[in-house]
Each structure stands twice: as C-alpha cells, then as structure tokens.
N, CA, C and O atoms as a MOPAC input file, in Angstrom:
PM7 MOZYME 1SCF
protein

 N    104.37500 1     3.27000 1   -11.56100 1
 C    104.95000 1     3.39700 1   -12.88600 1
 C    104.64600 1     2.16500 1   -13.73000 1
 O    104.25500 1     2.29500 1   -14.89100 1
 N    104.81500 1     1.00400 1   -13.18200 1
 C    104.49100 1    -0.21800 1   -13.81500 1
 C    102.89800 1     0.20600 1   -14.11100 1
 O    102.41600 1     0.34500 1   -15.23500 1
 N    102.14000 1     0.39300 1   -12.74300 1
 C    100.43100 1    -0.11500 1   -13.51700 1
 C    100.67100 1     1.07500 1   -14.95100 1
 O    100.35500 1     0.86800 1   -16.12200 1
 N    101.32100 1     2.31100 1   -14.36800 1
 C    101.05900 1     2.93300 1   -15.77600 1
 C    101.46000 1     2.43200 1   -17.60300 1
 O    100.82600 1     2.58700 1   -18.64700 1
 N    102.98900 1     1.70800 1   -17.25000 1
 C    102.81300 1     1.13700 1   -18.58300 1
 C    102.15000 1    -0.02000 1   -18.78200 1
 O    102.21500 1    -0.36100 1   -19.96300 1
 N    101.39700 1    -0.93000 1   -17.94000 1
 C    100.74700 1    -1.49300 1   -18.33400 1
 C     99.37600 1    -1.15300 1   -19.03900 1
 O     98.89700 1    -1.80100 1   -19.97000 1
 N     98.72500 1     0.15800 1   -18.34800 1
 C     97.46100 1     0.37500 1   -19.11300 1
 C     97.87600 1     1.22000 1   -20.54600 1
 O     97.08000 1     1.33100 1   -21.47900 1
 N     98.98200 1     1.68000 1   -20.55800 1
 C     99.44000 1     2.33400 1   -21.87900 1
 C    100.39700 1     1.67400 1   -23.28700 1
 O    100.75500 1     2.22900 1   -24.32600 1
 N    100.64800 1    -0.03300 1   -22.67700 1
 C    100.40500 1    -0.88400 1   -23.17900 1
 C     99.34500 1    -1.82600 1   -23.73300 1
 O     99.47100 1    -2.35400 1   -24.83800 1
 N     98.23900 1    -2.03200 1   -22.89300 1
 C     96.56600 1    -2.66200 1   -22.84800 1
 C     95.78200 1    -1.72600 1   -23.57000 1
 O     94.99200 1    -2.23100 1   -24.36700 1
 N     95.80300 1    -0.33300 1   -23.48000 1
 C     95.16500 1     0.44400 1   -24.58000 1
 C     95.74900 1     0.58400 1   -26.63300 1
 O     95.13800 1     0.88600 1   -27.65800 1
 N     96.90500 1     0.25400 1   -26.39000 1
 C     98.07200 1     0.27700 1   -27.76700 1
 C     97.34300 1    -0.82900 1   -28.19500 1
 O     96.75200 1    -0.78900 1   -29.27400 1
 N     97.30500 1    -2.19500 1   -27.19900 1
 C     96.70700 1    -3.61500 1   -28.27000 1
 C     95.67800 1    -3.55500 1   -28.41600 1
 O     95.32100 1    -3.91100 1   -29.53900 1
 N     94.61300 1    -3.11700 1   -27.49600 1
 C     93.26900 1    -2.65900 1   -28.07000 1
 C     92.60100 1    -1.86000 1   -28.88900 1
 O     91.42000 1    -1.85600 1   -29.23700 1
 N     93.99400 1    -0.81600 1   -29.29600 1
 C     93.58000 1     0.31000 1   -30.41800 1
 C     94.51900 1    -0.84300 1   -31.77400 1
 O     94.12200 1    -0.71500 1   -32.93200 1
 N     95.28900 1    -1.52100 1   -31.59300 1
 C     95.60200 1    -2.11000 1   -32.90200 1
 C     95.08300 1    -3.03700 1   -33.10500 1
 O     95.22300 1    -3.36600 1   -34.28300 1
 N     94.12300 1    -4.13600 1   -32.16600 1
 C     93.52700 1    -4.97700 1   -32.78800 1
 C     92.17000 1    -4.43900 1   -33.43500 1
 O     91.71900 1    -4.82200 1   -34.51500 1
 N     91.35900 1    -3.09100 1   -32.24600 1
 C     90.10500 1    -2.62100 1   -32.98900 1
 C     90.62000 1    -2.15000 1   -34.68700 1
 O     89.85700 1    -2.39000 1   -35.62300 1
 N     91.68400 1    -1.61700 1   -34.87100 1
 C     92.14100 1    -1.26300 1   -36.22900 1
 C     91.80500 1    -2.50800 1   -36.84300 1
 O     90.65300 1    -2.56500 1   -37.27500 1
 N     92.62400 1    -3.66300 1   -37.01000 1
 C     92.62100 1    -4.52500 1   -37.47200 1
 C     91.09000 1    -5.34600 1   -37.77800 1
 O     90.79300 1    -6.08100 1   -38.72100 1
 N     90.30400 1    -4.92700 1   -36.64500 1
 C     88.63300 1    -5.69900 1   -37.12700 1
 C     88.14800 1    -4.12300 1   -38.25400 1
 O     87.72000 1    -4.29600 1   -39.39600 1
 N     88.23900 1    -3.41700 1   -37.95100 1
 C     87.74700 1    -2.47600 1   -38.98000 1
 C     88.21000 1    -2.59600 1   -40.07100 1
 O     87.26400 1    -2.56800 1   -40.85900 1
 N     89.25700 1    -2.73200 1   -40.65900 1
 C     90.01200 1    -3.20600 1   -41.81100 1
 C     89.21500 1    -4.36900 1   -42.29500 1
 O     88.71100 1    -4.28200 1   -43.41500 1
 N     89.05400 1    -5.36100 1   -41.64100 1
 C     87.83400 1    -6.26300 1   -41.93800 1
 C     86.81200 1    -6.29200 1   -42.46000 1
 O     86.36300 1    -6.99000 1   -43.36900 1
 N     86.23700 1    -5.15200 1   -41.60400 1
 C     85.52500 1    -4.95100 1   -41.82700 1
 C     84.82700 1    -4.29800 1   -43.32500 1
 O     83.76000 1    -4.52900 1   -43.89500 1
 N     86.20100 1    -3.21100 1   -43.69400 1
 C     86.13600 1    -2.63200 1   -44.55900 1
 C     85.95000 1    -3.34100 1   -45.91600 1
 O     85.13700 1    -3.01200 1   -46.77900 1
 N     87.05500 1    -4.63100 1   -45.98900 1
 C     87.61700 1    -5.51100 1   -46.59700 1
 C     85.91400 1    -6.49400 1   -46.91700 1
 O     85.62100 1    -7.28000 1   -47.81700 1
 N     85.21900 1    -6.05200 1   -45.89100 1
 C     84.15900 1    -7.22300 1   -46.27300 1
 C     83.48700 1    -7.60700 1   -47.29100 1
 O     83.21500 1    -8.78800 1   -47.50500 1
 N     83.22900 1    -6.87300 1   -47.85300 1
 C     82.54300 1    -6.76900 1   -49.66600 1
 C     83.55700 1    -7.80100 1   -50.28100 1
 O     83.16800 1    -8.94500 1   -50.51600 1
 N     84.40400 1    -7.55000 1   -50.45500 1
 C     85.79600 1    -9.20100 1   -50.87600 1
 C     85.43900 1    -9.55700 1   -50.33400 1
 O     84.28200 1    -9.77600 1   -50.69400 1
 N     85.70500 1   -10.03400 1   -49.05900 1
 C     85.93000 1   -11.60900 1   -48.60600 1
 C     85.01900 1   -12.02800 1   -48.47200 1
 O     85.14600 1   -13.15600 1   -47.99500 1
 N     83.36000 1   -11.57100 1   -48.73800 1
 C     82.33300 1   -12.06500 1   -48.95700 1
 C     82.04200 1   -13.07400 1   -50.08700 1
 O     81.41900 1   -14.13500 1   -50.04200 1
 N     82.83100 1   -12.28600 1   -51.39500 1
 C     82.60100 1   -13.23600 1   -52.34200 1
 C     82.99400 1   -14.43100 1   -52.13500 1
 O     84.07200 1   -14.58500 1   -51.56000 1
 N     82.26100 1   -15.52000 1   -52.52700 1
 C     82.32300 1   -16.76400 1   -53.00000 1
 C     81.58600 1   -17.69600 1   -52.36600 1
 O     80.59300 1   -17.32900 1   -51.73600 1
 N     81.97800 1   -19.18400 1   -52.42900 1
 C     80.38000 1   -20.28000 1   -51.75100 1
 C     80.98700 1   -20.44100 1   -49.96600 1
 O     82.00600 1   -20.91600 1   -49.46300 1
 N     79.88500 1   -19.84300 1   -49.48200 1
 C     80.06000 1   -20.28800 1   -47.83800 1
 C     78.94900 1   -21.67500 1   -47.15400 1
 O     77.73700 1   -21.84300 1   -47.28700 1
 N     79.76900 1   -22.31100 1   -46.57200 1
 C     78.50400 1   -23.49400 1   -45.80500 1
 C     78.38000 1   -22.85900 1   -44.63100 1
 O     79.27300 1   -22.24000 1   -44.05300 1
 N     77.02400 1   -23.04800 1   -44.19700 1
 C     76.76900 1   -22.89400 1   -42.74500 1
 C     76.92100 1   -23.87100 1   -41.74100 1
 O     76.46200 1   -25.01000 1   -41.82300 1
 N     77.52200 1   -23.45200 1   -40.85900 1
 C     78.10800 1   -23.93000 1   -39.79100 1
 C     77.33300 1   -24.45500 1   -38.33800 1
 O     77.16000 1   -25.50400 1   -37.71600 1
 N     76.93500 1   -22.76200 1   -38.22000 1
 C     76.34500 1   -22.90000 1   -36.90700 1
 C     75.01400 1   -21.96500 1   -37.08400 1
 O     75.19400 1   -20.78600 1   -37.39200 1
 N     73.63000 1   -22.47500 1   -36.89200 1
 C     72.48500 1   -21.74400 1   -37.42900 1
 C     71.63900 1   -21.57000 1   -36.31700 1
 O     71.73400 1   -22.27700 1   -35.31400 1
 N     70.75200 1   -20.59600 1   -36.45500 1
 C     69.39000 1   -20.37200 1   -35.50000 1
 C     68.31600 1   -20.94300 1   -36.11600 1
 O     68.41200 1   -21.35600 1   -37.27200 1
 N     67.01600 1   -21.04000 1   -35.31200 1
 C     65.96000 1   -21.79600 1   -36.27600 1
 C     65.27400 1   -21.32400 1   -37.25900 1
 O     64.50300 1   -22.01700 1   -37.92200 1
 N     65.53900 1   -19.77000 1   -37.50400 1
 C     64.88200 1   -19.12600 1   -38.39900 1
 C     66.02300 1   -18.75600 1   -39.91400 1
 O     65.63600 1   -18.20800 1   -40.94700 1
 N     67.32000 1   -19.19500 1   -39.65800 1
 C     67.96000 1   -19.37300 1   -40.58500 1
 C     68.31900 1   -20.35200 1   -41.42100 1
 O     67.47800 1   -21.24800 1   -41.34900 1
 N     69.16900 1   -20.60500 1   -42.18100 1
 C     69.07900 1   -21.68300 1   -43.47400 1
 C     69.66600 1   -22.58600 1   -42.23500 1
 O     69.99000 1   -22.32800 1   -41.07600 1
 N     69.64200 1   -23.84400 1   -43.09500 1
 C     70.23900 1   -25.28100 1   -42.30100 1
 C     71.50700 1   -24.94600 1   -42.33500 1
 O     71.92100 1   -23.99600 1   -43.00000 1
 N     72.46900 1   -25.93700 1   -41.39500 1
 C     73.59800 1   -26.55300 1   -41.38600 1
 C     73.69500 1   -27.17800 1   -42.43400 1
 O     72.81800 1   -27.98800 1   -42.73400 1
 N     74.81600 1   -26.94800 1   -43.27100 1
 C     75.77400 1   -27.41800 1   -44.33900 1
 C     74.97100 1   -26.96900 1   -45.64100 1
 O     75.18600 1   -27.56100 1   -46.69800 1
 N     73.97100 1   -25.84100 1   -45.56800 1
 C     73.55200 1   -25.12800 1   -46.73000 1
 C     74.57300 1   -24.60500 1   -46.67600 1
 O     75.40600 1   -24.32900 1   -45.81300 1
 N     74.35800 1   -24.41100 1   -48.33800 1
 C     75.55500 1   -23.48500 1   -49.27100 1
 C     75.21000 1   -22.05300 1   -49.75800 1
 O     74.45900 1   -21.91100 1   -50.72300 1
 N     75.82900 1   -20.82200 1   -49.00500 1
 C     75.57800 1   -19.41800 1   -49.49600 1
 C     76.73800 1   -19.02800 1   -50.71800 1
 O     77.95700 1   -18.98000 1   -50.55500 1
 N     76.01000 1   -18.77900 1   -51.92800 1
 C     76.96900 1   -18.05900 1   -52.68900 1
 C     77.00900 1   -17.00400 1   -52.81800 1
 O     75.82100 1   -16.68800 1   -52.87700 1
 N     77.71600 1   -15.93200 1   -52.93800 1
 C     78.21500 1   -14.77300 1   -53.35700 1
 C     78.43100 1   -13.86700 1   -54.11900 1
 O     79.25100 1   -13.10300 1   -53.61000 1
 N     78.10800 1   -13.54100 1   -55.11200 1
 C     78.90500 1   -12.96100 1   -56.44800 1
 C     79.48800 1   -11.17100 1   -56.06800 1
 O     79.03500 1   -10.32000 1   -55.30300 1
 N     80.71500 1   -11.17400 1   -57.05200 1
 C     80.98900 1   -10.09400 1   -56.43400 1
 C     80.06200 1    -8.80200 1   -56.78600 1
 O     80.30800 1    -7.64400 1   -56.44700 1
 N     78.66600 1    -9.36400 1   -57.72600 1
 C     77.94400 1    -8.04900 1   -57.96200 1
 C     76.60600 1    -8.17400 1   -57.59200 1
 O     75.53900 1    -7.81600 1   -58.09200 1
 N     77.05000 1    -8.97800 1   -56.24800 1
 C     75.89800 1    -8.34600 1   -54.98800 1
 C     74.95400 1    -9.57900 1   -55.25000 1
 O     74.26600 1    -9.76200 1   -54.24600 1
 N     74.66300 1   -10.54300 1   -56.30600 1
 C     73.44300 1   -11.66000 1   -56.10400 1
 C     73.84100 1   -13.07600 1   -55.25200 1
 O     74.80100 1   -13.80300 1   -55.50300 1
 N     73.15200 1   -13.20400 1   -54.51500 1
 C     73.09700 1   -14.36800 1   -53.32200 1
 C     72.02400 1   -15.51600 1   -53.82400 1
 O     70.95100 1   -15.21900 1   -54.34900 1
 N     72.51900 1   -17.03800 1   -53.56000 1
 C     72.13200 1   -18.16000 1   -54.31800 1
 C     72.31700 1   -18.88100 1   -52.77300 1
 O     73.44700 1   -19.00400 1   -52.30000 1
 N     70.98600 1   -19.38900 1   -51.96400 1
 C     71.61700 1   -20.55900 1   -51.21000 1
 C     71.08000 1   -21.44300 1   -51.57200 1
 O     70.05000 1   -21.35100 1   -52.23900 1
 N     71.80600 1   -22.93500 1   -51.12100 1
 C     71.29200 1   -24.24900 1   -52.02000 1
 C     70.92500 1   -25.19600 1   -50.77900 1
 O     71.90400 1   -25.81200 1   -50.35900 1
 N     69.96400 1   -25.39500 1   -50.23800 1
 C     69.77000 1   -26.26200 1   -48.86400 1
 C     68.83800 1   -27.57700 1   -49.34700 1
 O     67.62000 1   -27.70000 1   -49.47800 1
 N     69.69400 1   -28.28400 1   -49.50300 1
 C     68.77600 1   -29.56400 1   -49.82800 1
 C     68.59900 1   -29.76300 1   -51.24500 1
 O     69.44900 1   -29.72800 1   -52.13600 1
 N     67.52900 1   -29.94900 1   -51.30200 1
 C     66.74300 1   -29.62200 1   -52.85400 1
 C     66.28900 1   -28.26800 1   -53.08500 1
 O     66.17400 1   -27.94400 1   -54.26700 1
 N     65.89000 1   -27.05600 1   -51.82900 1
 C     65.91800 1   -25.90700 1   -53.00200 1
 C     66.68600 1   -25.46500 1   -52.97500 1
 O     67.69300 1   -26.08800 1   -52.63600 1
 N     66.79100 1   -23.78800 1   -53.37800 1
 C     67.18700 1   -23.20800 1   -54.08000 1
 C     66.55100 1   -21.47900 1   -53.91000 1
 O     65.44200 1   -21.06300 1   -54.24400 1
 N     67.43600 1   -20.89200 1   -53.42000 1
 C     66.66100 1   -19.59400 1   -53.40100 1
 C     67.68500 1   -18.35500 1   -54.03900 1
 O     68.91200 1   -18.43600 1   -53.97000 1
 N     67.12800 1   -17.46800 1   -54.52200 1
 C     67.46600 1   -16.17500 1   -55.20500 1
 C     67.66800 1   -15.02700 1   -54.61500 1
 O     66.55600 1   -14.50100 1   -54.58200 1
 N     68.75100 1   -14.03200 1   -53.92400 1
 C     68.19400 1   -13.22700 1   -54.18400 1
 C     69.45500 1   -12.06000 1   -54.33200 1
 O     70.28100 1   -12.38300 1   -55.18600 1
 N     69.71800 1   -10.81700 1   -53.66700 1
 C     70.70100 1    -9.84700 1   -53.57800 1
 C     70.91500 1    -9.85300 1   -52.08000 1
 O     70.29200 1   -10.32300 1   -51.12800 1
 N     72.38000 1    -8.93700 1   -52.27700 1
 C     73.09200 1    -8.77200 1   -50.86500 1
 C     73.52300 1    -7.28700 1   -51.08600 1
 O     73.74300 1    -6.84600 1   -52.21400 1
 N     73.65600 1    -6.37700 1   -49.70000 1
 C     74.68000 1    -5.01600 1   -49.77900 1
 C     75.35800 1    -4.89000 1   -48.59500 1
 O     74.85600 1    -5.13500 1   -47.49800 1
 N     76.66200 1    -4.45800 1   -48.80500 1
 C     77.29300 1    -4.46000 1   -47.64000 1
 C     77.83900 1    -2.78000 1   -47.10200 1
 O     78.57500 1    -2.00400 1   -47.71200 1
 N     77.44900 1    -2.67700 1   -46.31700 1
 C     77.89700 1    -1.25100 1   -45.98900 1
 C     78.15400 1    -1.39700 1   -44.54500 1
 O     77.34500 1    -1.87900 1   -43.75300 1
 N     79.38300 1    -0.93400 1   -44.23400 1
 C     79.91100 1    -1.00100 1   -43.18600 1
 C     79.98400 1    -2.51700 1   -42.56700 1
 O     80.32500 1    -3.48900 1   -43.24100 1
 N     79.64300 1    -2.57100 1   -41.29700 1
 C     79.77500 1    -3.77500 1   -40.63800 1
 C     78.30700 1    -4.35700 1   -40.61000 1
 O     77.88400 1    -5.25300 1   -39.88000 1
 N     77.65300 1    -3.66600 1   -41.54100 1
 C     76.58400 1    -4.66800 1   -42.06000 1
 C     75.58300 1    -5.25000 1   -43.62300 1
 O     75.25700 1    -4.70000 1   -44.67500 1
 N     75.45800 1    -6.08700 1   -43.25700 1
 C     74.69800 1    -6.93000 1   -44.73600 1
 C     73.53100 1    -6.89900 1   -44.94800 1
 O     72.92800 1    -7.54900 1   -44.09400 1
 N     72.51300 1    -6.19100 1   -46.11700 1
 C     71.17300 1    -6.37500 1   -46.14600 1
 C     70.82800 1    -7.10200 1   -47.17700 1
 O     71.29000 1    -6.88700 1   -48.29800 1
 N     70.11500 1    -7.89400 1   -46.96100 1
 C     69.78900 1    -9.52400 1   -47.72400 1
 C     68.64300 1    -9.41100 1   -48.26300 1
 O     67.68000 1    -9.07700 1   -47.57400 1
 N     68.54700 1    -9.61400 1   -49.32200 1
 C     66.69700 1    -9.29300 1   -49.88300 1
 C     66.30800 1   -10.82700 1   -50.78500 1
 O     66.97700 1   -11.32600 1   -51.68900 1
 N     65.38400 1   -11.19200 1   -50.36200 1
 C     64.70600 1   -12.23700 1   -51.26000 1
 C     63.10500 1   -12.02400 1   -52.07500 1
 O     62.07600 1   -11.62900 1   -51.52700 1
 N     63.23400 1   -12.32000 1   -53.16700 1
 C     61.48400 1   -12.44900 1   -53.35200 1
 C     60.84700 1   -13.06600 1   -53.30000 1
 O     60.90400 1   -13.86200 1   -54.23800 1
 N     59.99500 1   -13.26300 1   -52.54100 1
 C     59.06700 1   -14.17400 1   -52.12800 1
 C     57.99300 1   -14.24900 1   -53.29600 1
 O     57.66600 1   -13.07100 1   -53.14700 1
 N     57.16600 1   -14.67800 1   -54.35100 1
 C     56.33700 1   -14.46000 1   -54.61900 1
 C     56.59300 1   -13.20900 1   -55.44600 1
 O     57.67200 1   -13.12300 1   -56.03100 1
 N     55.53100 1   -12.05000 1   -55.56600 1
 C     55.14700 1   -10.78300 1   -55.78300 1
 C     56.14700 1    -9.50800 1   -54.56000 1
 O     56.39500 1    -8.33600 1   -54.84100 1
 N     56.45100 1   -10.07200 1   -53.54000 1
 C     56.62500 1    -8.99300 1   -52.49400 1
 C     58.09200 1    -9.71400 1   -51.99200 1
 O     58.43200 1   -10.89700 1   -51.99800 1
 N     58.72500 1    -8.62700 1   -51.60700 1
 C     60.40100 1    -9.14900 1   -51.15700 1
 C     60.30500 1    -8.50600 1   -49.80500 1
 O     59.77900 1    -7.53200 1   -49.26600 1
 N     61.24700 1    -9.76700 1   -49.45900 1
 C     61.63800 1    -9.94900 1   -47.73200 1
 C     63.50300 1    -9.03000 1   -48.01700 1
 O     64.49400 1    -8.99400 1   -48.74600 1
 N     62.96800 1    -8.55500 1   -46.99000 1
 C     64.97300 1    -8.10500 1   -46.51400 1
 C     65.22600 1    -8.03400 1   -45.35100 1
 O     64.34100 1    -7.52400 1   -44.66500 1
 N     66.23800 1    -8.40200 1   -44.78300 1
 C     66.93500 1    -7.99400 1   -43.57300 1
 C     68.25100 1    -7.95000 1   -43.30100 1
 O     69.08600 1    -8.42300 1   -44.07200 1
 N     68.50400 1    -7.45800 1   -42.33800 1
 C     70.15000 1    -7.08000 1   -42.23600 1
 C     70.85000 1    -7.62400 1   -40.64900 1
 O     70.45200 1    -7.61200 1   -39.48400 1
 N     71.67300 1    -7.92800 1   -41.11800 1
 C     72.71800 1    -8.62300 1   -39.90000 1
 C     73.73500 1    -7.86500 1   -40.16300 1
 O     73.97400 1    -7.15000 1   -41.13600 1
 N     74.61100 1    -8.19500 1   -38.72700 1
 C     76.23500 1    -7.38800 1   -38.49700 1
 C     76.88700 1    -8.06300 1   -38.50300 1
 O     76.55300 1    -9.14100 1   -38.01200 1
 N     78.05900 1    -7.94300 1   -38.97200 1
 C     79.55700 1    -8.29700 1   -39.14200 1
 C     79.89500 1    -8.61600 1   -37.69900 1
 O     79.80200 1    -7.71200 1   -36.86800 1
 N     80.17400 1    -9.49900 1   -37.43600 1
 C     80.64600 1    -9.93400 1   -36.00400 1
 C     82.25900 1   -10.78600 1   -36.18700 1
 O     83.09100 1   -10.72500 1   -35.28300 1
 N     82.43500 1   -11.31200 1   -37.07100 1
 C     83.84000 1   -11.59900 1   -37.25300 1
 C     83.81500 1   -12.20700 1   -38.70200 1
 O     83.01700 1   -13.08900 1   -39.01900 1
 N     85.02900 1   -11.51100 1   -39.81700 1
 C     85.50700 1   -11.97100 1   -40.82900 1
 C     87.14700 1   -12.38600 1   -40.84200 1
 O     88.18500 1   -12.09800 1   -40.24600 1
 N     86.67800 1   -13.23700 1   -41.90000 1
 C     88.16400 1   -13.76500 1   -42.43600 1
 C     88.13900 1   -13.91500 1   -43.71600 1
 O     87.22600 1   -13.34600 1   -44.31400 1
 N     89.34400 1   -14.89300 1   -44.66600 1
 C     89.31300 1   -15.11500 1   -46.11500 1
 C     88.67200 1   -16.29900 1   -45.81900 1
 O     88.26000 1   -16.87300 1   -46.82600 1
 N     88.30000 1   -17.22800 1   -44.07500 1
 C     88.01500 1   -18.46100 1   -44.21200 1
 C     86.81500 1   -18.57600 1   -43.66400 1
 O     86.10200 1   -19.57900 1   -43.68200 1
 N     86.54000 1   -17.32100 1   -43.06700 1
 C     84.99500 1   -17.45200 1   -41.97100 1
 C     84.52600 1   -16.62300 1   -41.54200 1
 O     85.01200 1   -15.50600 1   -41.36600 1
 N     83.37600 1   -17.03300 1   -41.25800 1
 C     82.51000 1   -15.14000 1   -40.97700 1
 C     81.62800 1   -15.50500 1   -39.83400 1
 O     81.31000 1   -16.68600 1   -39.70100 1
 N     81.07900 1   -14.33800 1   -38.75300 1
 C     80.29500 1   -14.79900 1   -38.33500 1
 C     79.50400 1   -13.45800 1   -38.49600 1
 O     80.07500 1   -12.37400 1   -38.61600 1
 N     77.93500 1   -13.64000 1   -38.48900 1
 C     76.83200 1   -12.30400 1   -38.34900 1
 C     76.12500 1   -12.57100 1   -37.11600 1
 O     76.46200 1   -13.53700 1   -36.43200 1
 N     74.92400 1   -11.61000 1   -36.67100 1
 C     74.12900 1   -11.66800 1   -35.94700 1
 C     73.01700 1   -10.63900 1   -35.97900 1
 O     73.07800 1    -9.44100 1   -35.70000 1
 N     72.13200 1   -11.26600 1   -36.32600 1
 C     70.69100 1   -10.78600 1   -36.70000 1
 C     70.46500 1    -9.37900 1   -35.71300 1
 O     71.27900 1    -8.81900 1   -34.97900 1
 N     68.99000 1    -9.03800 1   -36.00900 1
 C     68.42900 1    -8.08700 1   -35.12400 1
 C     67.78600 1    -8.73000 1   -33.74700 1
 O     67.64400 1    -8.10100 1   -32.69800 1
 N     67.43900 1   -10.05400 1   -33.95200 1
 C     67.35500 1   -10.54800 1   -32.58300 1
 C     68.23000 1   -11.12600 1   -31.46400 1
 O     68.06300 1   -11.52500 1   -30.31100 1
 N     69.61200 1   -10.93700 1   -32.65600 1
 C     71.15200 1   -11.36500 1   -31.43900 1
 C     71.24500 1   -12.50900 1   -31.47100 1
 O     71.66200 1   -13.04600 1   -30.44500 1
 N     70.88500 1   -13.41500 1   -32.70800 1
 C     71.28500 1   -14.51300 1   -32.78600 1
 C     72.03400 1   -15.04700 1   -33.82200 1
 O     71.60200 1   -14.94900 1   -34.97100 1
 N     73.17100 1   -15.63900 1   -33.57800 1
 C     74.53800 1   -15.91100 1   -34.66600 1
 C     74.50900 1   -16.79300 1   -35.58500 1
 O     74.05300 1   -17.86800 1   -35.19300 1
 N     74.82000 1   -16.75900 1   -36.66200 1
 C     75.20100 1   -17.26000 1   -37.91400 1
 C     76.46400 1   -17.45100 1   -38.29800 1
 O     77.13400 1   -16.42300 1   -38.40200 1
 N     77.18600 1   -18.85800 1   -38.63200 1
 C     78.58000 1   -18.70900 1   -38.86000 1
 C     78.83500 1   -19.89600 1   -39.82000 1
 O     78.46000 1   -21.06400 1   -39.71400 1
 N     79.54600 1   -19.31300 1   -40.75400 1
 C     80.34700 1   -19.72400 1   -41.85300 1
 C     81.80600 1   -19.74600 1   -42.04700 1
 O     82.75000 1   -19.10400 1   -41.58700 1
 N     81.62600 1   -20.94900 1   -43.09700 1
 C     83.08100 1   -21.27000 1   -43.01100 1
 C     83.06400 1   -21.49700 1   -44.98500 1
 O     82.13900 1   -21.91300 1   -45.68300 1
 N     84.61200 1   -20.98200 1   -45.44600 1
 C     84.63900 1   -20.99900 1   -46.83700 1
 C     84.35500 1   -22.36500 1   -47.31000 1
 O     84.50900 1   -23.32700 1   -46.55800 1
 N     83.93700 1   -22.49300 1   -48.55300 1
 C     83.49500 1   -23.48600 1   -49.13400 1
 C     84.61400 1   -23.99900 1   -50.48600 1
 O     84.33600 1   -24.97600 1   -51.18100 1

C-alpha cells in the first residue's frame, strides 16, 4: 500500500512540475524579451559576456566586443529559429528550450550543445 502511494504521489509531482516547464515554455516569447549575457558557450557560439537583445517583435542584436550583428528570432513551441544575414545569403538555425525563467535560459543546439543565459 505504501509503494502504491508512493508511485501515485512521484507521478502527481512529475505531472505538475512537467505542467509547470510547459507553461514556460509557452510563456517563452515574453520572457525572451530583453538584453541577455552569455554565460556558458560552445565554440561555435557567441563569447562569454556577449550581449543578446531581444525585441518583442522578433529582431535579435548581439554585441560581442566590438561587433555587432543583426538579425531575427521565432519562437514556436520549445523552440527558437535564429536567422542572420551574412552578406547576400542568410544563415538560420534553431535550438530548444531547455530551461526558462524571468532570469535565465538555457538552449541546446542540433548538435547537443548548451547555451546559457542570464538577464541582463
């Protein structure tokens, strides 16, 4: 009787915390907006303590150093597709929602490697 309310307890917190990341999730388009620093980077992503901005109508500004790059963001579901123009021809790609907050986010690319921010 015990193991039983224990697994019918252990399933209740796992169905209310998965609620609670989906809500997040949902929520993500907000809590996206505004300037994020990077935290923790891979080598093919921006530096540590570059600045990602936000706007709430989708254009993305990061500031690493001395440059400066342009471009758009979309968020659908538990993921983000990022487009820049390079030149004549635009780059995009998309990462997943791996954990949000109003203070921090983390993604992870298509090669499974993490990105994490913290509000600015």
């Amino acid at each position: 009787m015990k193991m039983l309310l224990l697994m019918v307890l252990g399933l209740t917190v796992c169905f209310f915390a998965g609620a609670a990341r989906a809500d997040d999730v949902k929520d993500a388009a907000k809590l996206l907006v505004g300037k994020w620093e990077v935290t923790k980077t891979a080598d093919d992503g921006p530096p540590e303590g570059a600045i990602c901005e936000m706007t709430k109508d989708g254009k993305l500004i990061v500031t690493a150093k001395e440059e400066k790059h342009e471009g758009t963001y979309k968020v659908k579901g538990n993921k983000i597709t990022v487009t820049f123009k390079m030149g004549d021809e635009e780059k995009s790609h998309t990462v997943t929602i791996k954990k949000i907050s109003a203070t921090e986010f983390t993604v992870e690319n298509e090669q499974g490697k993490t990105y994490e921010f913290k509000k600015k």
